[in-house]
C-alpha positions in Angstrom: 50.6 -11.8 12.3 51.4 -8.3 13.2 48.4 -7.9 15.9 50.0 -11.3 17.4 53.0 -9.5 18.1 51.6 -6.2 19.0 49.4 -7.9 21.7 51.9 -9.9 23.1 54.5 -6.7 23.8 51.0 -4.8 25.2 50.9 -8.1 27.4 54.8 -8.3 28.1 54.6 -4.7 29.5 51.4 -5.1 31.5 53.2 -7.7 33.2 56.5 -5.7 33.6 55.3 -2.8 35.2 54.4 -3.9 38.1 58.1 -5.0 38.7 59.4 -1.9 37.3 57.8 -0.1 39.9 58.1 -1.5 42.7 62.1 -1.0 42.6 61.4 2.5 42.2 62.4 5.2 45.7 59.6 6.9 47.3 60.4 10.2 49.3 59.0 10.1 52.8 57.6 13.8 53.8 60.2 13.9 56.3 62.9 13.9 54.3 60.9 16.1 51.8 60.6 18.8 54.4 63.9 18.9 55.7 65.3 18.8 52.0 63.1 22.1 51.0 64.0 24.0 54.5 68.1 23.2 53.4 67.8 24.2 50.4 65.9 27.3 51.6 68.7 28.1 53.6 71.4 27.2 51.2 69.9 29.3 48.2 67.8 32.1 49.9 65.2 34.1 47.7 66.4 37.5 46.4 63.6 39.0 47.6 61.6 37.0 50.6 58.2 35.7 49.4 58.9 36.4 46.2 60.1 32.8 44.1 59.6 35.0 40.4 62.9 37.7 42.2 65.3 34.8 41.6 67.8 33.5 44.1 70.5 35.4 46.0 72.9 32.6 45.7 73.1 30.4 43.0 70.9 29.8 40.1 67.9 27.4 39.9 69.5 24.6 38.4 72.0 24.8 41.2 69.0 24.3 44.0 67.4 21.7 42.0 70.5 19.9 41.9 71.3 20.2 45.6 67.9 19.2 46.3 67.7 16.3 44.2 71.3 15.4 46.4 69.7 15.4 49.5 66.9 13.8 48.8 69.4 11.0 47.6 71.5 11.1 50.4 68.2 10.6 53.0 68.1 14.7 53.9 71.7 14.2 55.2 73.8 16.8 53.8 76.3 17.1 56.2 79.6 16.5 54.7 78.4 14.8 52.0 79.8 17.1 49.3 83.2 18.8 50.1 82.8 21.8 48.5 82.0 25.6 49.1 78.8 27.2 49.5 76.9 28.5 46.8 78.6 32.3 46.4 76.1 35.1 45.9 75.5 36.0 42.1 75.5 39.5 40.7 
């Protein structure tokens, strides 16, 4: 009785998946690109070529975030958020 109902969810989800993702949002290398070289620009390295330094303007978190934004918003990030620029940290 119980291997009835564990192969019919094993079936249910092999069926489902295929719907699940297809709905899912695939990043074009365009956008990618232009998403990395704003947030470059928008939370510079401390030290250039160096990732391990840390950032000069924010914290990682912060240029994940803004990132994960633009990739949202299509690489547009003109006036999409209203607020300041990420101030330098000490």
């Amino acid at each position: 009785m119980k291997l009835k109902y564990g192969i019919a969810f094993v079936v249910l989800i092999w069926l489902a998946f295929p719907v699940i993702t297809r709905s899912a949002f695939a990043v074009t290398a365009e956008v990618a690109k232009k998403c990395q070289i704003l947030s470059a620009k928008a939370f510079p390295p401390r030290v250039p070529g160096n990732p391990a330094a840390g950032l000069l303007n924010g914290t990682g978190r912060e240029a994940s975030q803004y990132f994960r934004k633009c990739v949202e918003n299509g690489g547009n990030m003109e006036g999409s958020d209203k607020q300041q620029p990420p101030q330098p940290t000490k």
